[in-house]
C-alpha positions as CSV (number, residue, x, y, z in Angstrom):
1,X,-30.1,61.9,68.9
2,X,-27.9,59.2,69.5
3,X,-30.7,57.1,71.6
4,X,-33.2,57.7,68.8
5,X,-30.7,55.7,66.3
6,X,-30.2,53.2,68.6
7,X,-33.4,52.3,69.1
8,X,-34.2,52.4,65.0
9,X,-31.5,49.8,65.1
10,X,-32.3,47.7,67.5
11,X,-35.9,47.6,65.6
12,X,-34.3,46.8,62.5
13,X,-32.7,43.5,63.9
14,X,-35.6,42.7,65.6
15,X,-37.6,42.5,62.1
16,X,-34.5,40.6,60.5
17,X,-34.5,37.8,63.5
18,X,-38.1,37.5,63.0
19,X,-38.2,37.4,59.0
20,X,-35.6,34.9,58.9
21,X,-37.5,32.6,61.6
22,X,-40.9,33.3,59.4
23,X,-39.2,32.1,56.1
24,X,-37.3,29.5,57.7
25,X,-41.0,27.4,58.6
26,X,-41.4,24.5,56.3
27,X,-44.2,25.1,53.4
28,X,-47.0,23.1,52.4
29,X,-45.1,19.9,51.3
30,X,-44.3,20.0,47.6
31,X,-45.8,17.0,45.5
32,X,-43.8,14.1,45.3
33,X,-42.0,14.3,41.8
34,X,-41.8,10.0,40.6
35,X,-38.6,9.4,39.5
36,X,-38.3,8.3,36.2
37,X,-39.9,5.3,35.2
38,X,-42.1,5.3,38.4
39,X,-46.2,5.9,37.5
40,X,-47.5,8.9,39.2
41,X,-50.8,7.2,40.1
42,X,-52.2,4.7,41.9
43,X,-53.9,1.5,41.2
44,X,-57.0,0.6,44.1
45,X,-56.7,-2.2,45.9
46,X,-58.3,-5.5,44.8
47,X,-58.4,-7.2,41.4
48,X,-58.2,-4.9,37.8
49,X,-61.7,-6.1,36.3
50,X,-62.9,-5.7,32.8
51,X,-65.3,-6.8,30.6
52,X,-65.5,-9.2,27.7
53,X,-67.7,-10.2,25.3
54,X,-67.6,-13.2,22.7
55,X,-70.5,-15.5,21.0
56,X,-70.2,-18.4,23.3
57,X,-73.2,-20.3,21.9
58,X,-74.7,-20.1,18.3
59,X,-72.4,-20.2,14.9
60,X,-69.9,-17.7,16.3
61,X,-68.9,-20.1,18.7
62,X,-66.7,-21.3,16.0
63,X,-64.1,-18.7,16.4
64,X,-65.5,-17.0,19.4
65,X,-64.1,-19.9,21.7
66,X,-60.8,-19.6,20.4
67,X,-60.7,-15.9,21.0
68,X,-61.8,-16.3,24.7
69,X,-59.2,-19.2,25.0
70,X,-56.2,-16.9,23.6
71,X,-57.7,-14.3,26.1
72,X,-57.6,-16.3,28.7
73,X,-53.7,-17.5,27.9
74,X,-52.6,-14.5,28.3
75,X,-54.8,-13.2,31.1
76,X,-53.4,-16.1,33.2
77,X,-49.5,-15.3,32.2
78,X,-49.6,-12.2,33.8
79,X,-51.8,-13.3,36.8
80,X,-49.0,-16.0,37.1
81,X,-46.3,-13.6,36.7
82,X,-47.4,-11.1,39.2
83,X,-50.3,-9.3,37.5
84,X,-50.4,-5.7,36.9
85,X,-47.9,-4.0,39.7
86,X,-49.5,-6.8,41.8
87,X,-53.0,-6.6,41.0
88,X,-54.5,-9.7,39.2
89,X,-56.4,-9.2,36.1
90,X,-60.3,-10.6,36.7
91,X,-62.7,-11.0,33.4
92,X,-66.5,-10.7,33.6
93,X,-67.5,-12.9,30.3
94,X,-71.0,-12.1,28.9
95,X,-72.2,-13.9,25.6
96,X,-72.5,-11.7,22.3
97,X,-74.0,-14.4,20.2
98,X,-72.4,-12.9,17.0
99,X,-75.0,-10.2,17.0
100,X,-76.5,-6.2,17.2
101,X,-79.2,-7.3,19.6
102,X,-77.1,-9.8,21.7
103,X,-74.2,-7.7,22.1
104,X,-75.9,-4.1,23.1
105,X,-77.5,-6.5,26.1
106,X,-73.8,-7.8,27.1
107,X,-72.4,-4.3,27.0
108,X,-75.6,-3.1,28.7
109,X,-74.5,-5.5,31.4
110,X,-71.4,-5.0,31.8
111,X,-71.3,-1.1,32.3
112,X,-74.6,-0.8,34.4
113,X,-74.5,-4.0,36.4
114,X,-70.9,-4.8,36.4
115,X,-69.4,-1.4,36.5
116,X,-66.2,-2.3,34.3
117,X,-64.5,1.0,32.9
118,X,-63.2,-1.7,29.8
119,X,-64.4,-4.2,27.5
120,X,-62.7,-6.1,25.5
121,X,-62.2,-8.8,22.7
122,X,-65.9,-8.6,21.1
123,X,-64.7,-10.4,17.7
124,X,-68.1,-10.0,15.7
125,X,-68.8,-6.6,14.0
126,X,-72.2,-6.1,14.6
127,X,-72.1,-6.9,18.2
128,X,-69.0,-5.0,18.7
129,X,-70.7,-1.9,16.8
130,X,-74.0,-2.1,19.3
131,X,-71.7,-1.9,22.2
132,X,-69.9,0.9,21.0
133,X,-73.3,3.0,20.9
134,X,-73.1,2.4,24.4
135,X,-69.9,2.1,25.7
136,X,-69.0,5.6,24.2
137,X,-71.6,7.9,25.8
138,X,-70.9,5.7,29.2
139,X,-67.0,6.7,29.0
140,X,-66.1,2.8,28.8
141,X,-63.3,2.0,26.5
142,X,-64.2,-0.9,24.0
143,X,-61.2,-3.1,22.9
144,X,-62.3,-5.4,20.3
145,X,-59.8,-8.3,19.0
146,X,-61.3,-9.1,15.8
147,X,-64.9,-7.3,14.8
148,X,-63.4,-5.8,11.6
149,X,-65.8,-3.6,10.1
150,X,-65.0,-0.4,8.4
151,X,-67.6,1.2,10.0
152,X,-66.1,0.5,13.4
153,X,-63.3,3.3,12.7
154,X,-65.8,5.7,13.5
155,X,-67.5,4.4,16.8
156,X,-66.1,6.4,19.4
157,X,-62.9,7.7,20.5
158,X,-62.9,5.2,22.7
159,X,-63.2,2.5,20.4
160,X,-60.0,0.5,20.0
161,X,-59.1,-3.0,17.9
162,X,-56.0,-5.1,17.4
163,X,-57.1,-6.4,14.3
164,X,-57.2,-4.4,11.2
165,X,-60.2,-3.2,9.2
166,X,-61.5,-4.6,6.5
167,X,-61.1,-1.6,4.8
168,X,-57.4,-2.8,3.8
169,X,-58.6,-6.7,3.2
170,X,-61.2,-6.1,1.0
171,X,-58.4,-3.8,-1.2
172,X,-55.7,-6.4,-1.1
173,X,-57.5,-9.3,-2.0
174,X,-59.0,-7.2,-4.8
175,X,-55.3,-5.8,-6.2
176,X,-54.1,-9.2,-5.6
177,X,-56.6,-11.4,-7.7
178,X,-57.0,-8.4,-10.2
179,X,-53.2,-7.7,-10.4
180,X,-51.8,-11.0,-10.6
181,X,-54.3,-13.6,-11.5
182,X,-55.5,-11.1,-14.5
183,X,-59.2,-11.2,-13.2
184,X,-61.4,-9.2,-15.2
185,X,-64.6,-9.8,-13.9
186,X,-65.2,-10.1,-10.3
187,X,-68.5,-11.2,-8.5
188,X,-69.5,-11.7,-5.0
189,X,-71.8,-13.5,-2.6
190,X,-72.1,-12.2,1.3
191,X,-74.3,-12.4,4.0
192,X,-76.4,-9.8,5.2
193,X,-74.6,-8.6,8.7
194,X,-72.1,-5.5,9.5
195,X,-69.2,-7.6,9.1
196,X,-69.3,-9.1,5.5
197,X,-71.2,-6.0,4.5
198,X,-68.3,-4.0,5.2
199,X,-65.7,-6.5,3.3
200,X,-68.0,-6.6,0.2
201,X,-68.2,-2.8,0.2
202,X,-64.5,-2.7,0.4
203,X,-63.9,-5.1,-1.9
204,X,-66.2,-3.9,-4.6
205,X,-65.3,-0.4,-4.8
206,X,-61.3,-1.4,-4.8
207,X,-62.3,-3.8,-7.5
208,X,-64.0,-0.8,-9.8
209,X,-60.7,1.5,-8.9
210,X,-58.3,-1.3,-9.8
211,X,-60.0,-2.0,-12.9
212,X,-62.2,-4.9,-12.9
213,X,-66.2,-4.9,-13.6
214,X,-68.0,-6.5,-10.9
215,X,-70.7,-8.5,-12.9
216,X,-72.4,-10.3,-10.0
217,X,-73.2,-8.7,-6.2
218,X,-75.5,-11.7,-4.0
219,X,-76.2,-11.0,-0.4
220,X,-78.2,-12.9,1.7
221,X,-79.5,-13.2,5.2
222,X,-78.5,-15.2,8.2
223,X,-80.0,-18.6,8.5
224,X,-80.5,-19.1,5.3
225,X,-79.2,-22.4,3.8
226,X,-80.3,-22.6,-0.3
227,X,-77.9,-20.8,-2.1
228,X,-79.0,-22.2,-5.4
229,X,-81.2,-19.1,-6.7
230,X,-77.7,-16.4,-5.7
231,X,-75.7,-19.0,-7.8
232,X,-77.3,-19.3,-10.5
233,X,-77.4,-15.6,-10.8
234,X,-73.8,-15.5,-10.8
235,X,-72.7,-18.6,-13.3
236,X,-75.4,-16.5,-15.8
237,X,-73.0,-13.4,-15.9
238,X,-69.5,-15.6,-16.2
239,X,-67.0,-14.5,-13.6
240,X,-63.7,-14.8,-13.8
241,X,-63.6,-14.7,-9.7
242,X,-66.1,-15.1,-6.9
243,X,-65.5,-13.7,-3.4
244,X,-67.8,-15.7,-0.4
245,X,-68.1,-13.4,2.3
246,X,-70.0,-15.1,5.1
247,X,-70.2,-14.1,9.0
248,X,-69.3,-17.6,9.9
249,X,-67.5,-20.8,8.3
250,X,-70.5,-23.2,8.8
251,X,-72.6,-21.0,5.9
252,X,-69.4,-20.6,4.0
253,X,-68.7,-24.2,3.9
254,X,-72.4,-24.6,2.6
255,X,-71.9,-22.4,-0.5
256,X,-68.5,-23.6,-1.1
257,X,-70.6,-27.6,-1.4
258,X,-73.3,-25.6,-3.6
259,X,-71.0,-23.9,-5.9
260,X,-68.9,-27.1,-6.0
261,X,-72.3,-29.0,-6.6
262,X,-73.4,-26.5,-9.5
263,X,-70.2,-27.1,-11.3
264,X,-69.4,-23.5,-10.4
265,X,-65.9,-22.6,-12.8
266,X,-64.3,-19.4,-11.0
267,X,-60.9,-18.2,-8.7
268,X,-62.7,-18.5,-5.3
269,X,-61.7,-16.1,-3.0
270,X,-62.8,-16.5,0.9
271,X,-62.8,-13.8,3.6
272,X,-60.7,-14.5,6.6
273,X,-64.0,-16.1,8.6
274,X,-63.1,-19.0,6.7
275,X,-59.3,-20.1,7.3
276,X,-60.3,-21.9,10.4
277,X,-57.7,-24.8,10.6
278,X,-60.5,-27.5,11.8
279,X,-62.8,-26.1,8.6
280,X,-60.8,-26.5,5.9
281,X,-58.7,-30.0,7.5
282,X,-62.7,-31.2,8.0
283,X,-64.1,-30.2,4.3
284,X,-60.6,-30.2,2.1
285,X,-62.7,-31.3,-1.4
286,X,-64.0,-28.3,-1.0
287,X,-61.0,-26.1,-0.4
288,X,-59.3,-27.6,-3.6
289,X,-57.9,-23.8,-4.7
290,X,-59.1,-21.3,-2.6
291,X,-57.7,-17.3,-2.1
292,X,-57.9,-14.8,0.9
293,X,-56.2,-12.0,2.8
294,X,-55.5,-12.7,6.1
295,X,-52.4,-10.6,8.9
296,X,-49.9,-13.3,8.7
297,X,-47.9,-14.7,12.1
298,X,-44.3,-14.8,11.6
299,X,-43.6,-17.7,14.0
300,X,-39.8,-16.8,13.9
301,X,-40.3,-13.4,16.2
302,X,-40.0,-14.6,20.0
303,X,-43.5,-13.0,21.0
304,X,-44.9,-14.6,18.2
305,X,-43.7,-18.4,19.1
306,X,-44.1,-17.5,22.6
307,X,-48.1,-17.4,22.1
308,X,-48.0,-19.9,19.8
309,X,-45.6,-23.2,21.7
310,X,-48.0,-21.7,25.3
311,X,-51.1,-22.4,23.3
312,X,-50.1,-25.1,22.1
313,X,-49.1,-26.3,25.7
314,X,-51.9,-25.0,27.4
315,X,-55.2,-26.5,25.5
316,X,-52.9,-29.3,23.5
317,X,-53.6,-28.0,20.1
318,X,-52.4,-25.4,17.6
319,X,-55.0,-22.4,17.6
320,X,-57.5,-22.7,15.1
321,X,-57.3,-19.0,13.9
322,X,-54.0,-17.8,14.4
323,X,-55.1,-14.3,13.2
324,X,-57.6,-14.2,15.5
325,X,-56.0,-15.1,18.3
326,X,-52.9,-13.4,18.3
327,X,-54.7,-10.0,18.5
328,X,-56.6,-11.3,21.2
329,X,-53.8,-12.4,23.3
330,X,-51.7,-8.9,22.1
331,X,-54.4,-6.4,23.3
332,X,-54.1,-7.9,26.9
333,X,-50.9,-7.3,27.0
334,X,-51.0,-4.0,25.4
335,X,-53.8,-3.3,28.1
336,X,-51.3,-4.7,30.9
337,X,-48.5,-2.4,29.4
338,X,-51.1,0.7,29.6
339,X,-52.2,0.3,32.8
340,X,-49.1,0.3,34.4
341,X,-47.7,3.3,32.4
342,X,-50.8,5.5,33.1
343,X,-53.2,3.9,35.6
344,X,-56.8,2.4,35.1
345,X,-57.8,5.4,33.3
346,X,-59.8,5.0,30.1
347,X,-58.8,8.9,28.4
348,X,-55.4,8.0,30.0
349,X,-55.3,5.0,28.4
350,X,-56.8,5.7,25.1
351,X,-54.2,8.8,24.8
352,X,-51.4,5.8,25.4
353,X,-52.1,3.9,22.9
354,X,-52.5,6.5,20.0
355,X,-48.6,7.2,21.2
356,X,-48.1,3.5,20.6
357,X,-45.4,2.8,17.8
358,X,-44.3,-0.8,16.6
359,X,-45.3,-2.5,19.9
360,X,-43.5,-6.0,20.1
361,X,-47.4,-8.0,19.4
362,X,-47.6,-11.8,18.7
363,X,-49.9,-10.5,15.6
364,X,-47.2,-8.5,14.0
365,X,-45.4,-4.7,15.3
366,X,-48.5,-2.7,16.3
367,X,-48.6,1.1,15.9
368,X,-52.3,3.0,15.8
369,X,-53.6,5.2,13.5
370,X,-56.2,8.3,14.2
371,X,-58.9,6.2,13.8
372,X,-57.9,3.7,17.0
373,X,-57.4,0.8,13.8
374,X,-54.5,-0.8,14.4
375,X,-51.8,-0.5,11.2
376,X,-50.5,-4.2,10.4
377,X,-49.5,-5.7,6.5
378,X,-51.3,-8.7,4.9
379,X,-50.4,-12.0,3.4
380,X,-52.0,-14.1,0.8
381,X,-53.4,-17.3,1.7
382,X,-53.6,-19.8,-1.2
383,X,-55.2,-23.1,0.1
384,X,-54.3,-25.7,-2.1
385,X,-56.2,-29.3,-1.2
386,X,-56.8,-28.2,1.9
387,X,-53.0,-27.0,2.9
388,X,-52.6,-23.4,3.6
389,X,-50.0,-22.0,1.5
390,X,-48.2,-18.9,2.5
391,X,-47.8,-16.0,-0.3
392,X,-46.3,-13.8,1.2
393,X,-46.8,-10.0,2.2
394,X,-49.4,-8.7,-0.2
395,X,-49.7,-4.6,-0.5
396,X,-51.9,-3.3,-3.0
């Protein structure tokens, strides 16, 4: 039976030669594994375009300007530096107009005719609220710099600012002038819109919880220009502190001259709208003592004086709300730094920046909480004959 074994061996290596030539064939190719630091994605070619939305035209203009020139600053830094792992930055501007009905059309625009996957600054509440109804369902991440309205917590997951809600500003104005000014009796006068709505409701219900009575609440609607009849109301019930909450500095300035007019005796408080360096240098009389809460620049951090000396040198002037402006020119950057840790991917993105913690900003260290609301401290503005006076950090 020798034979018989010989051939069962000779099998048997015959099956070993041609397993280990089998197994010894190159696979599929594995993915490639990015080493560390490297982004496992890639951007297309071309420019990274997004959307962007201020009021151009109308009152807005004020402050929306501004905002589109601190966009613009840093938009053309990174372009100049490079871009975004080569890719320039390109902006699609559309015109809000500092309203609901102006800025659902801009947003409208921008996702169905210019097919942007981002928008960003939107500085006025109501407008940046009417985008959100659509910029949520479409999957398009809106990244507002300054529309501050509590109610724009709960937009959309994909509803981003780098500028705090008024949820905290309306608190710490209220703790402050209650706290240490020994205001008993608080009043106030805003316009009818999302943003000041939001700030007086804020304001009022810290006030009540802090332990003030609010004797006097005046609203009125935009365009309207006779404040007489809302101040009399309120020098009949005697506050010890009025708040003027208006969407934009040109009404505010006008009840300021009517109070001023009516003989009006009262700590005047003023909601962040109003610390625009041209309108107070332009109408000092009238911003003889004046309060408000407003994120404070520390000029001595470098990313801070960096925006602030490039501004200066790129438009020859100081900006004219530094506030503003700063969180404007920060959520570019942030943007920049997303995009090329995770790619042009809104869920990517928005996942990102809930991770975020203390990011170097020219507004302040910028971490985010569940709501997509930036967490940054306030200061006390205390305007004294038209010179802005710093207070200090201010928590209530």
């Amino acid at each position: 039976m020798k034979s018989n074994s010989a051939i069962l061996w000779a099998i048997a290596i015959v099956i070993v030669i041609l397993g280990i030539v089998y197994f010894s064939k190159p696979g599929p190719e594995a993915p490639a594994t990015p080493m560390e630091g490297e982004a496992a994605f890639e951007i297309p070619d071309g420019p990274i375009v997004l959307g962007a939305m201020d009021p151009l035209t109308g009152e807005g203009a004020v402050y929306g300007i501004p905002l589109q020139n601190a966009t613009m600053l840093a938009v053309n830094e990174i372009n100049a530096a490079g871009g975004v792992k080569g890719h320039q930055l390109q902006l699609v501007w559309e015109d809000s107009k500092c309203n609901p009905q102006d800025g659902g059309a801009a947003a409208q625009k921008l996702i169905e005719v210019d097919k942007v996957s981002f928008i960003i600054s939107g500085d006025c509440s109501g407008a940046a609220l009417a985008a959100a109804t659509l910029t949520e369902p479409a999957g398009v991440m809106l990244f507002s710099a300054a529309a501050s309205s509590p109610d724009l917590s709960t937009a959309g997951d994909l509803v981003f600012r780098s500028y705090p809600s008024d949820a905290m500003a309306g608190r710490v104005i209220a703790s402050y002038v209650i706290k240490q000014l020994s205001v008993k009796k608080v009043a106030v006068i805003s316009e009818q819109t999302d943003y000041a709505q939001g700030l007086r409701g804020s304001f009022t219900t810290a006030s009540k919880e802090f332990g003030a009575e609010v004797v006097g609440d005046e609203t009125y609607n935009t365009g309207d220009t006779d404040f007489r009849t809302q101040i009399l109301k309120l020098k009949s019930v005697s506050p010890d502190s009025l708040y003027v909450v208006p969407q934009t500095p040109v009404t505010g300035v006008q009840i300021l001259k009517q109070l001023k007019e009516s003989g009006f005796k009262a700590v005047i408080l003023v909601s962040d709208t109003m610390l625009g360096s041209d309108t107070i240098s332009q109408n000092k009389a009238l911003y003889a003592d004046v309060y408000s809460p407003t994120p404070e620049l520390d000029a001595s951090r470098p990313v801070t004086k960096r925006f602030l000396d490039n501004f200066q040198a790129a438009y020859d002037h100081a900006p004219e709300f530094p506030a503003y402006m700063a969180a404007a020119y920060d959520q570019v950057y942030m943007l920049k730094d997303a995009f090329e840790k995770v790619g042009i991917d809104q869920k990517a993105v928005r996942d990102w920046l809930y991770e975020v913690e203390n990011w170097p900003g020219a507004l302040g260290d910028t971490s985010f909480d569940q709501y997509g609301d930036p967490i940054i401290g306030y200061h006390i503005k205390h305007v004294v004959n038209g010179e802005q006076q710093d207070l200090g950090a201010y928590t209530p």
